[in-house]
N, CA, C and O atoms as a GROMACS GRO file, in nm:
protein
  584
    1UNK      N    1  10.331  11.749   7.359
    1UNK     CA    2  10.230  11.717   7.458
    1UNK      C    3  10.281  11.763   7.594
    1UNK      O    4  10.398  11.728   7.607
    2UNK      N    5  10.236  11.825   7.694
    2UNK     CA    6  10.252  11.841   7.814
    2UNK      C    7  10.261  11.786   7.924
    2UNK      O    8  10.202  11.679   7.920
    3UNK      N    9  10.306  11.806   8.023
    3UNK     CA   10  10.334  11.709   8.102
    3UNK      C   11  10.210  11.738   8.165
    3UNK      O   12  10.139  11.836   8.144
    4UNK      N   13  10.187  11.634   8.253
    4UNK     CA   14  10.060  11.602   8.342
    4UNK      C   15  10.119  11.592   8.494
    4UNK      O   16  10.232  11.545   8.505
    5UNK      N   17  10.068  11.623   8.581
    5UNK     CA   18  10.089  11.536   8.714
    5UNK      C   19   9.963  11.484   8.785
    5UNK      O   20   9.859  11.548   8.772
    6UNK      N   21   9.966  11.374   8.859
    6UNK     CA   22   9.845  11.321   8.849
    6UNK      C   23   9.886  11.278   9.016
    6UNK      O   24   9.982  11.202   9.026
    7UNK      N   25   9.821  11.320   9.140
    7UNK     CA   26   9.820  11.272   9.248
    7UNK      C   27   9.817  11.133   9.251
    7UNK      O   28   9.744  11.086   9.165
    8UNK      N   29   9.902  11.012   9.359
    8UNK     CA   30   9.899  10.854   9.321
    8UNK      C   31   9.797  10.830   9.413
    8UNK      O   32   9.803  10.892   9.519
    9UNK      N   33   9.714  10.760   9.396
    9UNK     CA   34   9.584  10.690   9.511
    9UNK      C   35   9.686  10.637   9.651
    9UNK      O   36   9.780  10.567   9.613
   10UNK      N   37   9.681  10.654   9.760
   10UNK     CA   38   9.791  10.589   9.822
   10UNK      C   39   9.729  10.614   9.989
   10UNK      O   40   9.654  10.705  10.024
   11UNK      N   41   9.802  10.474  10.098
   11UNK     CA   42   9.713  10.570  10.202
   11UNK      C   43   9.813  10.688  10.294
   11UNK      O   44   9.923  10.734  10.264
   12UNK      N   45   9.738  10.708  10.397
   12UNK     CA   46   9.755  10.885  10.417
   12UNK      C   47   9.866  10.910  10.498
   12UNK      O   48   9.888  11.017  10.554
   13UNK      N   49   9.955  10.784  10.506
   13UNK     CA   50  10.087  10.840  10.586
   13UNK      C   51  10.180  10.838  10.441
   13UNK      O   52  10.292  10.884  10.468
   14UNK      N   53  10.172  10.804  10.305
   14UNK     CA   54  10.214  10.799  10.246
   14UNK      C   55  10.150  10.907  10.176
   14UNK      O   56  10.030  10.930  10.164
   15UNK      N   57  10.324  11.019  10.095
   15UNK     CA   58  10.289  11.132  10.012
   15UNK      C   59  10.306  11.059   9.874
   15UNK      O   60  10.411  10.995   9.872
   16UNK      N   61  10.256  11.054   9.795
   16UNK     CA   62  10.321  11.067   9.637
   16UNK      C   63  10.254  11.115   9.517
   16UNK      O   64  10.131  11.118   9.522
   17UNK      N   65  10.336  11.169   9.362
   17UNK     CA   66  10.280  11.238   9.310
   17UNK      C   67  10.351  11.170   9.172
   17UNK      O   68  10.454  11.103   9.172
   18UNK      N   69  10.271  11.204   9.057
   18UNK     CA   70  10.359  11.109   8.967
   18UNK      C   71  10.328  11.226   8.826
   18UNK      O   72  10.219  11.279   8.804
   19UNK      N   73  10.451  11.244   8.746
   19UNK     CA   74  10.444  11.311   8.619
   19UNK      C   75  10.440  11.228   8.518
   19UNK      O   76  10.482  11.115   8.541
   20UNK      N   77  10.395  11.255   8.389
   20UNK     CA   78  10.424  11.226   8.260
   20UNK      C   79  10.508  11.301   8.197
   20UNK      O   80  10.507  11.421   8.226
   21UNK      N   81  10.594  11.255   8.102
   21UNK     CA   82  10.664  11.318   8.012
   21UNK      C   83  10.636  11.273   7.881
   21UNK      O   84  10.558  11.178   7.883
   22UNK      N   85  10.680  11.314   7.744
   22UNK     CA   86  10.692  11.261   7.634
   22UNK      C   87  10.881  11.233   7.647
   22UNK      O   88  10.974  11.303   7.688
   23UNK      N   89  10.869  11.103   7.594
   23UNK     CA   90  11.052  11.102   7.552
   23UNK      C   91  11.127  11.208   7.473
   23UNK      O   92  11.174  11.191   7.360
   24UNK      N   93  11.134  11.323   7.548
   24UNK     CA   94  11.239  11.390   7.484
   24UNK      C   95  11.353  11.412   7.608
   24UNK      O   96  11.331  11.389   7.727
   25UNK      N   97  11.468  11.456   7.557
   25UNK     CA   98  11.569  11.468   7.614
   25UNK      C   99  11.552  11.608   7.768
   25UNK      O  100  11.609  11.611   7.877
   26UNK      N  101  11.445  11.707   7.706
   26UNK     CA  102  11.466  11.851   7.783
   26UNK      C  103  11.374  11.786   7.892
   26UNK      O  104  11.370  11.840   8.003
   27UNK      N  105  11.300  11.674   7.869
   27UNK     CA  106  11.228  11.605   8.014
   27UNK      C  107  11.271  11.554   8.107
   27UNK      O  108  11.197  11.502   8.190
   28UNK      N  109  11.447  11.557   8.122
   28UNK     CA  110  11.482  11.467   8.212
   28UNK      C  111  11.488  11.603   8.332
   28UNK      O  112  11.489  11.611   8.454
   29UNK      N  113  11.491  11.685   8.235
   29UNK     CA  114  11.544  11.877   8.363
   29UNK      C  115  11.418  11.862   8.406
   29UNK      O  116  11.394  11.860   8.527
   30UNK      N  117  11.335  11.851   8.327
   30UNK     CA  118  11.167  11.876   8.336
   30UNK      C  119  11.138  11.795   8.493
   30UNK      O  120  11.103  11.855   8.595
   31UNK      N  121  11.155  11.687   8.484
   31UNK     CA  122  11.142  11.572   8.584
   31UNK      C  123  11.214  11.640   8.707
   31UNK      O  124  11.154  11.675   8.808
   32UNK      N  125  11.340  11.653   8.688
   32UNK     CA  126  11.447  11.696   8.795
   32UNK      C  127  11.445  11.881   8.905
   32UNK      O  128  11.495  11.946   8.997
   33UNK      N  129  11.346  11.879   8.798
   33UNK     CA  130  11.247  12.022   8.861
   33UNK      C  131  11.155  11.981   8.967
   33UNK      O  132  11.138  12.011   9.085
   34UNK      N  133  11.081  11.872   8.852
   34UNK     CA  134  10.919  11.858   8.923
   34UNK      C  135  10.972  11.794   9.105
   34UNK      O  136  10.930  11.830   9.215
   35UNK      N  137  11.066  11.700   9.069
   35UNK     CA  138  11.111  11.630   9.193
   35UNK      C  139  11.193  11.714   9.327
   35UNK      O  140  11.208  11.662   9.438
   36UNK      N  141  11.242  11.853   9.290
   36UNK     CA  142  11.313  11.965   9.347
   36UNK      C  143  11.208  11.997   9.414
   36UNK      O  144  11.208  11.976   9.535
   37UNK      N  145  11.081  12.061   9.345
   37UNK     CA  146  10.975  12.125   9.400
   37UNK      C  147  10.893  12.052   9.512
   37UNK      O  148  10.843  12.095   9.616
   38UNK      N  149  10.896  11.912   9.446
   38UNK     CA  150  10.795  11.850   9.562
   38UNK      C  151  10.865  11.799   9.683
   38UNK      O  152  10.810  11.817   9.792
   39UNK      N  153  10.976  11.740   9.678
   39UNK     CA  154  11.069  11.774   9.775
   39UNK      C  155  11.082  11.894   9.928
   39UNK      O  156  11.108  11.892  10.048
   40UNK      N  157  11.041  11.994   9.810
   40UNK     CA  158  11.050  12.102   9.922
   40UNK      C  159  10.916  12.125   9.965
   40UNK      O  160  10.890  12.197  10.061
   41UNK      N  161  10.844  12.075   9.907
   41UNK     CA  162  10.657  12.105   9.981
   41UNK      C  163  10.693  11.998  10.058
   41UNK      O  164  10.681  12.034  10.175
   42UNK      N  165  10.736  11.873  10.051
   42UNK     CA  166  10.712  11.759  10.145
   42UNK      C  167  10.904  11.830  10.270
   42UNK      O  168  10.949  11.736  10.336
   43UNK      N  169  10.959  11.922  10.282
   43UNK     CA  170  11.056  11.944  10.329
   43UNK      C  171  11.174  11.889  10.391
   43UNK      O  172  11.211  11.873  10.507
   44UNK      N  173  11.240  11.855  10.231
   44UNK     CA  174  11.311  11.733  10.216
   44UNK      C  175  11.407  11.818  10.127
   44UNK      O  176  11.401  11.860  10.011
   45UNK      N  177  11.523  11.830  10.255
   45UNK     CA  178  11.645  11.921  10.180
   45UNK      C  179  11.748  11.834  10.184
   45UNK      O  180  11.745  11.715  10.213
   46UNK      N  181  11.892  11.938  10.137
   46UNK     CA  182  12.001  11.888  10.193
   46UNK      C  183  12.050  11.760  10.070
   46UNK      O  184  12.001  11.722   9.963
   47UNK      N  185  12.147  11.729  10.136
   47UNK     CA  186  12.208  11.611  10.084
   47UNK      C  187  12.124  11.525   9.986
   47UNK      O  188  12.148  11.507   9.866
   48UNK      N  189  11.995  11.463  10.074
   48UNK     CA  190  11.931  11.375   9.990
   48UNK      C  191  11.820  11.452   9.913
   48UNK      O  192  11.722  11.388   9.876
   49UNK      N  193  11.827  11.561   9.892
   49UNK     CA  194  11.776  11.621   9.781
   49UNK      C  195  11.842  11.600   9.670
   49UNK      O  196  11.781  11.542   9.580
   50UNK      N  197  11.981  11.640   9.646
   50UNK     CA  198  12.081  11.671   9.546
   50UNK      C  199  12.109  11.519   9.517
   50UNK      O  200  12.148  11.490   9.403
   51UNK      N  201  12.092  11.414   9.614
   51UNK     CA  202  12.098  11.268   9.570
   51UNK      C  203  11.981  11.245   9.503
   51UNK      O  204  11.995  11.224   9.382
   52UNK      N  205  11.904  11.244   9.534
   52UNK     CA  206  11.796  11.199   9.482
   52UNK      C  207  11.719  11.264   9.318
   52UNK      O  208  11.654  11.210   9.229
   53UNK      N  209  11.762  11.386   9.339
   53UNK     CA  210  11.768  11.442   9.202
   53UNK      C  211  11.903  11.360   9.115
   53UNK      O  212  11.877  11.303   9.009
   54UNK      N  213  11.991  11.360   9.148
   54UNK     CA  214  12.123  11.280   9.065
   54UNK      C  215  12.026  11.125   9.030
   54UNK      O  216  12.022  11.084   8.914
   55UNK      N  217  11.974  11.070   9.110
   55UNK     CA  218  11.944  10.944   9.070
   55UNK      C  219  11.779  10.923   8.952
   55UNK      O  220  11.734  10.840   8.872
   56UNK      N  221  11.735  11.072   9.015
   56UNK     CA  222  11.613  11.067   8.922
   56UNK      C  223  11.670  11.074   8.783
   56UNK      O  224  11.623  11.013   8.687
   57UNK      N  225  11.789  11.162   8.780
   57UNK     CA  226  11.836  11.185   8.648
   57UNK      C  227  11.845  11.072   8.582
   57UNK      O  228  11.786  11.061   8.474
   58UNK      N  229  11.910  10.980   8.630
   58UNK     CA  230  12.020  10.915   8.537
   58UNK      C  231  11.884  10.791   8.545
   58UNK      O  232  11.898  10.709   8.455
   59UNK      N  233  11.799  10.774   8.605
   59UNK     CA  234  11.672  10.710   8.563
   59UNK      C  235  11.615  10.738   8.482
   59UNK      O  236  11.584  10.662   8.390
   60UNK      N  237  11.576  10.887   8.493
   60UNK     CA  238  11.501  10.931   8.326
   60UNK      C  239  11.573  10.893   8.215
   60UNK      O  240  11.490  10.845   8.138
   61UNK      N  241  11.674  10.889   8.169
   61UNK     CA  242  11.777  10.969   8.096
   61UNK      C  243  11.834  10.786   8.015
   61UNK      O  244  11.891  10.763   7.908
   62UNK      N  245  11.782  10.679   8.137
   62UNK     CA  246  11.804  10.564   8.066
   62UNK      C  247  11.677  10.514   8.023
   62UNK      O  248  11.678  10.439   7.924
   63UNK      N  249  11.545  10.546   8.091
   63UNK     CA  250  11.437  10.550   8.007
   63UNK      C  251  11.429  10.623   7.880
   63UNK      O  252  11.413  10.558   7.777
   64UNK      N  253  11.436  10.727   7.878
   64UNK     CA  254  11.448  10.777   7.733
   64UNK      C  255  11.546  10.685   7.595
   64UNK      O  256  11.516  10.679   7.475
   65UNK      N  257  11.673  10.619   7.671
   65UNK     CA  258  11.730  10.548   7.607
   65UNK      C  259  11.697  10.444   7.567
   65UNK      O  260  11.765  10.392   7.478
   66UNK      N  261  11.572  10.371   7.623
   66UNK     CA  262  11.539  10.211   7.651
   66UNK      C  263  11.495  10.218   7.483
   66UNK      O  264  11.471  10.324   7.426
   67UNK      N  265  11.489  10.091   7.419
   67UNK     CA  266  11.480  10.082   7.288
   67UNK      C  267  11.289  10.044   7.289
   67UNK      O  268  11.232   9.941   7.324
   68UNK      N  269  11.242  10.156   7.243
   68UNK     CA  270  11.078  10.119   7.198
   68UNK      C  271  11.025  10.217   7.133
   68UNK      O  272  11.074  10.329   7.142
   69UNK      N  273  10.934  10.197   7.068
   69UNK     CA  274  10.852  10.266   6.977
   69UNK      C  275  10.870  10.424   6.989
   69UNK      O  276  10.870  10.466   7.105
   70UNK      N  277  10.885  10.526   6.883
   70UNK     CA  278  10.823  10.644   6.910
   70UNK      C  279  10.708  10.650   6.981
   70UNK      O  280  10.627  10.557   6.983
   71UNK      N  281  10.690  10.790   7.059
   71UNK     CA  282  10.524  10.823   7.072
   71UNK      C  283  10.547  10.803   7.222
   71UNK      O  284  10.550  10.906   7.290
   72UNK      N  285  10.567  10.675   7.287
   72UNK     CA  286  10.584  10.648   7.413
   72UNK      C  287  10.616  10.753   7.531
   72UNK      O  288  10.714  10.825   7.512
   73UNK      N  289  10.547  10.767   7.644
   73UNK     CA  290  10.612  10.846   7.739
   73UNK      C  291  10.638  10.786   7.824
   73UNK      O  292  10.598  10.670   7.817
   74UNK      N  293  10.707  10.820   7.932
   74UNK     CA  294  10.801  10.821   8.042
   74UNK      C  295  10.696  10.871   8.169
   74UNK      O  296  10.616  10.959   8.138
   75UNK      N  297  10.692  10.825   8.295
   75UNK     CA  298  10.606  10.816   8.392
   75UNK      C  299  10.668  10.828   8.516
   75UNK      O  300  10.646  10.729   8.586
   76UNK      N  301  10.740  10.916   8.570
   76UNK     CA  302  10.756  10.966   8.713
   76UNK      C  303  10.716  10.944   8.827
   76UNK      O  304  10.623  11.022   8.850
   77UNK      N  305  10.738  10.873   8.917
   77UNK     CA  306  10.679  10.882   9.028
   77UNK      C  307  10.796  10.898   9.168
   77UNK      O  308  10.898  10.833   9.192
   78UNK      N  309  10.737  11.001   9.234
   78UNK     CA  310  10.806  11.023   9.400
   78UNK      C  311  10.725  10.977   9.492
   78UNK      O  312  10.606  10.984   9.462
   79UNK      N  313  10.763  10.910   9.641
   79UNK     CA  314  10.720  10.865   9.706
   79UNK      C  315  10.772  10.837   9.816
   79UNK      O  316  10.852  10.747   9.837
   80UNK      N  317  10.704  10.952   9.930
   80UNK     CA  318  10.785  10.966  10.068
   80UNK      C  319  10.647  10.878  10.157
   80UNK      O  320  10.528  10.910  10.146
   81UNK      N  321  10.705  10.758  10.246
   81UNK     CA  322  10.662  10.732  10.330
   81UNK      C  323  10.765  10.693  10.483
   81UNK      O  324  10.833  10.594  10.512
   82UNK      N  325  10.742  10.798  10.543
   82UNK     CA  326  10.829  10.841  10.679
   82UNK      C  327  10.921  10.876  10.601
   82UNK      O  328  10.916  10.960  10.511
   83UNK      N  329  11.049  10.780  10.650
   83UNK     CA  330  11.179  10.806  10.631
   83UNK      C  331  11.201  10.742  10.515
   83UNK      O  332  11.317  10.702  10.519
   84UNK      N  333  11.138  10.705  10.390
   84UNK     CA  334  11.187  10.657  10.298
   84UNK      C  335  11.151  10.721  10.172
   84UNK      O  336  11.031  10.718  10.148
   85UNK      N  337  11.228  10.781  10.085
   85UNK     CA  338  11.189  10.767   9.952
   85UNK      C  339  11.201  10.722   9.852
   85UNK      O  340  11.308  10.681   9.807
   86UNK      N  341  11.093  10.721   9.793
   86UNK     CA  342  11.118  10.628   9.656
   86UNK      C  343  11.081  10.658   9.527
   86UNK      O  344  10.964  10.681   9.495
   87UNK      N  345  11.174  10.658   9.450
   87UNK     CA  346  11.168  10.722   9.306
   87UNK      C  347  11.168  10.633   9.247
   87UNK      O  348  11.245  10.541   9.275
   88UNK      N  349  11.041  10.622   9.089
   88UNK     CA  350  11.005  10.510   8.990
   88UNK      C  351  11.034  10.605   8.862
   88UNK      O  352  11.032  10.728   8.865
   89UNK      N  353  11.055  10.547   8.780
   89UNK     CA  354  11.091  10.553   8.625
   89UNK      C  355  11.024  10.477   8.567
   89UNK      O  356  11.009  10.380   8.640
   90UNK      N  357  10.948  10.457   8.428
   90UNK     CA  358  10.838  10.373   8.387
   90UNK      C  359  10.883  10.394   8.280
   90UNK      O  360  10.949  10.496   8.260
   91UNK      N  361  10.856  10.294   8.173
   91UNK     CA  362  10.867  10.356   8.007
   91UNK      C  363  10.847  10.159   7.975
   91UNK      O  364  10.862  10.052   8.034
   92UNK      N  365  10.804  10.214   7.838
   92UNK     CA  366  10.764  10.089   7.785
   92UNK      C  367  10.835   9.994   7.707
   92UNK      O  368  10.803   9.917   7.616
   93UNK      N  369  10.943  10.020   7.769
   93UNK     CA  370  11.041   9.865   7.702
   93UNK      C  371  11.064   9.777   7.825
   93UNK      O  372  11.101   9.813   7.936
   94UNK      N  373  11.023   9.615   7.770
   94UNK     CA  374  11.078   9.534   7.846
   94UNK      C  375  11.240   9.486   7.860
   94UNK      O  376  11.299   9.385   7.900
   95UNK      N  377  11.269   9.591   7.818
   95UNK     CA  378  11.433   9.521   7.826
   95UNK      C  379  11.432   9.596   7.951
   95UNK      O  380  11.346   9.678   7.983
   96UNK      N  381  11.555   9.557   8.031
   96UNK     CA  382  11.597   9.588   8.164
   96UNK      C  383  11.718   9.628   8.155
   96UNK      O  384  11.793   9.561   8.084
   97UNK      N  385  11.773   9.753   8.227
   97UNK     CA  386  11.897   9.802   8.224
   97UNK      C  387  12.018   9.717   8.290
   97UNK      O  388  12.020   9.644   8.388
   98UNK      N  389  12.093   9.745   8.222
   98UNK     CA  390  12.218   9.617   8.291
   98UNK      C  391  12.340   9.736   8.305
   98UNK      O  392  12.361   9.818   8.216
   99UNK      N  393  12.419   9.729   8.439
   99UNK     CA  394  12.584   9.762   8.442
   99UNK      C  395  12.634   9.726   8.323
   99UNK      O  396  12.625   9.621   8.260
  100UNK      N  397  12.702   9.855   8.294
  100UNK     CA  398  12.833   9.850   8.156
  100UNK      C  399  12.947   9.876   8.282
  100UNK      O  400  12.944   9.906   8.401
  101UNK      N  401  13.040   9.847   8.189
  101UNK     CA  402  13.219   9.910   8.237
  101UNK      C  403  13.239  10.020   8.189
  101UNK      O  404  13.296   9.999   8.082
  102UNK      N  405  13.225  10.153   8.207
  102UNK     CA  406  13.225  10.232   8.132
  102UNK      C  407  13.373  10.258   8.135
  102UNK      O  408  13.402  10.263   8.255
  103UNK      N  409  13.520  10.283   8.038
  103UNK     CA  410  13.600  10.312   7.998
  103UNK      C  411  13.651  10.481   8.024
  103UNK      O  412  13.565  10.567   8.004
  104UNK      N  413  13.795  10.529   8.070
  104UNK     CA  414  13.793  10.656   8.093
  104UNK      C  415  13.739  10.722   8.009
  104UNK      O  416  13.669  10.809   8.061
  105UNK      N  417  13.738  10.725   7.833
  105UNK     CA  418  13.726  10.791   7.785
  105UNK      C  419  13.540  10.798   7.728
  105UNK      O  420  13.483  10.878   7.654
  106UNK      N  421  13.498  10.695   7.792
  106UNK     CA  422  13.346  10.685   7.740
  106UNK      C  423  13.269  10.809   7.816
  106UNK      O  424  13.307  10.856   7.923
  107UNK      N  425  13.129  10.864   7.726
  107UNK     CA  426  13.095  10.943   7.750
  107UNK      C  427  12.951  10.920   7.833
  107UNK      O  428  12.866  10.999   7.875
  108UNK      N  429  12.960  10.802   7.835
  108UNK     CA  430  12.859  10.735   7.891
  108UNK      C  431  12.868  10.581   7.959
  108UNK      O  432  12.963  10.508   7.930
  109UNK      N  433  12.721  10.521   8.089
  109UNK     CA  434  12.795  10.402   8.115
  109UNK      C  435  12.783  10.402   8.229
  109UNK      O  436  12.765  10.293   8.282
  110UNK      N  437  12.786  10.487   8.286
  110UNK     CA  438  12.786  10.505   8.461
  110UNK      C  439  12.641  10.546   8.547
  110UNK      O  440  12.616  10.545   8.667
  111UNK      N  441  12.584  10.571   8.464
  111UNK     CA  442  12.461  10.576   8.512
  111UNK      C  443  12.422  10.444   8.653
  111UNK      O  444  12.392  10.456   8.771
  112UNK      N  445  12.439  10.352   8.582
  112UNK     CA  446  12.375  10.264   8.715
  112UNK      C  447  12.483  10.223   8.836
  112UNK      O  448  12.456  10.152   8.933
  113UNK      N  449  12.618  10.289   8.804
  113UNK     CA  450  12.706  10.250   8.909
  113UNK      C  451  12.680  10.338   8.992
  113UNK      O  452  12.726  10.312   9.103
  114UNK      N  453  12.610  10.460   8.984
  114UNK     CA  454  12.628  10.576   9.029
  114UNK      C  455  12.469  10.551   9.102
  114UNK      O  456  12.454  10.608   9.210
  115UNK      N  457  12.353  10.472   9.050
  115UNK     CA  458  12.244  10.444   9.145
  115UNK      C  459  12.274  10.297   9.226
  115UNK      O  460  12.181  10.236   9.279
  116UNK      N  461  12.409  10.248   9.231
  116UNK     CA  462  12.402  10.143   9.292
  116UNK      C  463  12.476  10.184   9.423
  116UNK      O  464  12.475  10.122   9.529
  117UNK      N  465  12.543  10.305   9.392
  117UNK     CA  466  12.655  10.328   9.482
  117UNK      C  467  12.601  10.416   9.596
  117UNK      O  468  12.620  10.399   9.717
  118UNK      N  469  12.511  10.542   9.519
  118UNK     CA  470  12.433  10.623   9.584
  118UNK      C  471  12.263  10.593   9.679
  118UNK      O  472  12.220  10.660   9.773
  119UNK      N  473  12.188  10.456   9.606
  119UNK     CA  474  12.046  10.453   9.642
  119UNK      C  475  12.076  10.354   9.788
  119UNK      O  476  12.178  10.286   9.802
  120UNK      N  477  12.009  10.359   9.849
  120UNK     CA  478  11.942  10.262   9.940
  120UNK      C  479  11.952  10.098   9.942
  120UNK      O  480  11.982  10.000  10.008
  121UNK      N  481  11.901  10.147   9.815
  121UNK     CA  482  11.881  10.011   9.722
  121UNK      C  483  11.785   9.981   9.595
  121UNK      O  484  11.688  10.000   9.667
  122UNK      N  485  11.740   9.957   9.497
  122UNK     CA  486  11.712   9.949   9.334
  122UNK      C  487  11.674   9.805   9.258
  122UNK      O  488  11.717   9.689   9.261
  123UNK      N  489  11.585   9.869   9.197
  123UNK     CA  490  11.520   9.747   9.114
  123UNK      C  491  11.444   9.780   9.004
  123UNK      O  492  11.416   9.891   8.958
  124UNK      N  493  11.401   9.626   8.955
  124UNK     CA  494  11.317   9.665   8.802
  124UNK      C  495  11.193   9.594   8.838
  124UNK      O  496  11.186   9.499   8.915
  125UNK      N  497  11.094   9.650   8.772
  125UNK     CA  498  10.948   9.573   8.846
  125UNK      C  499  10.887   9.578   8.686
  125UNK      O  500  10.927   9.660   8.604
  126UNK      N  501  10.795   9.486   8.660
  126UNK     CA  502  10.737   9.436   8.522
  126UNK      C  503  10.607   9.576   8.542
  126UNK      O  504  10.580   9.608   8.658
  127UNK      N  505  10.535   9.649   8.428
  127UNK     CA  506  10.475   9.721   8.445
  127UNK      C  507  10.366   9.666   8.384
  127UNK      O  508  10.369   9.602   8.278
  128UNK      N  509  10.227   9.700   8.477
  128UNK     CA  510  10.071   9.662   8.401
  128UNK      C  511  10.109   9.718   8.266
  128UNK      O  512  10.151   9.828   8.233
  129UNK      N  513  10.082   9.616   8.202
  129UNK     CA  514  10.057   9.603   8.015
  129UNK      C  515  10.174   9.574   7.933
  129UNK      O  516  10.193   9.469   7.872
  130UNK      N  517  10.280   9.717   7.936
  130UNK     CA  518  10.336   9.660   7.888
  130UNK      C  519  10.503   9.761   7.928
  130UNK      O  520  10.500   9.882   7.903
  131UNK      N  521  10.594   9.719   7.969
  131UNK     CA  522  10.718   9.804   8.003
  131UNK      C  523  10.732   9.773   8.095
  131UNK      O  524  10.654   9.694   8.149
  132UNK      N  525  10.855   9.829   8.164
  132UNK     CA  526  10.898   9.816   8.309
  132UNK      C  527  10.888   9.957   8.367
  132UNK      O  528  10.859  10.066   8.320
  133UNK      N  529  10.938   9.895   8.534
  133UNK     CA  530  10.921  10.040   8.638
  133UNK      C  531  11.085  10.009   8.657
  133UNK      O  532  11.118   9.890   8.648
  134UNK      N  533  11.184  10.102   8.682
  134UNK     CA  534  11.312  10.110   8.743
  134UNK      C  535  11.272  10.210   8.874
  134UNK      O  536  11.206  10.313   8.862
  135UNK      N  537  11.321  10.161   8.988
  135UNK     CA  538  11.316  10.208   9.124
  135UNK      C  539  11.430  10.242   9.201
  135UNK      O  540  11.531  10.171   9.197
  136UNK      N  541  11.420  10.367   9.285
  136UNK     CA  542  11.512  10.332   9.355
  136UNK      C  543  11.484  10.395   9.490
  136UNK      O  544  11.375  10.452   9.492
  137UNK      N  545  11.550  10.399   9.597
  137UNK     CA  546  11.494  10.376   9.719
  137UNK      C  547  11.622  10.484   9.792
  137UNK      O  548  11.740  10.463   9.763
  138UNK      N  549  11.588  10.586   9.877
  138UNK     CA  550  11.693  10.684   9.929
  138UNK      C  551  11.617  10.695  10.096
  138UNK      O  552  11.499  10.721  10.120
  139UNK      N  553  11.744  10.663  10.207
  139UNK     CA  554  11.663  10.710  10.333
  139UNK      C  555  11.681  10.830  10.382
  139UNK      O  556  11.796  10.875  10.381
  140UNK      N  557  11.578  10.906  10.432
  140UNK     CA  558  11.527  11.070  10.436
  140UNK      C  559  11.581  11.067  10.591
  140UNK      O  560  11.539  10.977  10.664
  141UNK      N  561  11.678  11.167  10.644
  141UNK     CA  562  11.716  11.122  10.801
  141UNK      C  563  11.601  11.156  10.877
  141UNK      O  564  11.582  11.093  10.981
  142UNK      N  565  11.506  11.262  10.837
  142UNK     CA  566  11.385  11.266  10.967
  142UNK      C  567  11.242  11.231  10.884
  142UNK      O  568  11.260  11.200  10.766
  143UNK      N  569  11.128  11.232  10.921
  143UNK     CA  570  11.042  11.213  10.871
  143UNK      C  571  10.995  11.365  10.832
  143UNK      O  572  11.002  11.446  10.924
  144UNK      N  573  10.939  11.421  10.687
  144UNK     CA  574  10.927  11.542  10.644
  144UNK      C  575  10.769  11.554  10.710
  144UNK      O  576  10.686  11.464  10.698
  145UNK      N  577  10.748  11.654  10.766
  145UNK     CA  578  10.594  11.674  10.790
  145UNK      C  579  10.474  11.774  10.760
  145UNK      O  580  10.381  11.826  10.822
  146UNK      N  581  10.527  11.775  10.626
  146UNK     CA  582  10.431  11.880  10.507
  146UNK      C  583  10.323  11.795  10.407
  146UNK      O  584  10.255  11.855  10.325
   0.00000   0.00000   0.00000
């Protein structure tokens, strides 16, 4: 199935744009594209580009992991208002991601030390019907005006 992007209803000092994916693994690049591109229409370089792509990652990448049904997709959303952006992750498990210790030799694990260390600041929000949203929040140093 293809991805979709679907403009978010929102008001007009606020940009945002939101993708679908199916849970596969080649969607997290997929995502980490879509978020590169819009980035640069809204002209939002630099540093918190390459952050904010790192954090979209490791958001997708634990949605895909979350334990629920085949079939399910994954739901993207970016969202620049002024100086703030904010990246959502959606998928339909109610379980909520928790900090591991990840071990030198583990190959995994760090994902959320790495959005706790890097975001703004982060959270989990209950989603209409049924799943959660994982968020996280990056400040943009000027306001982008595209």
């Amino acid at each position: 199935m293809p991805e979709s992007a679907v403009p978010a209803a929102t008001p007009a000092a606020v940009k945002a744009v939101s993708h679908q994916y199916p849970r596969h693994r080649r969607n997290v690049a997929r995502a980490r594209d879509a978020l590169r591109h819009q980035l640069a229409l809204w002209q939002v370089d630099g540093e918190v580009t390459d952050t904010a792509v790192l954090l979209l990652s490791e958001l997708a990448t634990n949605a895909l992991c979350a334990k629920t049904r085949p079939g399910h997709e994954i739901l993207v959303r970016f969202e620049l208002n002024g100086t703030e952006l904010r990246l959502e992750v959606s998928d339909a498990s109610d379980e909520k991601p928790t900090m591991r210790e990840a071990g030198p030799e583990d190959e995994s694990g760090r994902g959320l030390a790495l959005v706790t260390a890097l975001a703004e600041s982060w959270g989990v929000a209950p989603r209409l019907g049924v799943g959660k949203t994982v968020w996280a929040r990056l400040l943009v140093k000027k306001a982008a005006t595209a």
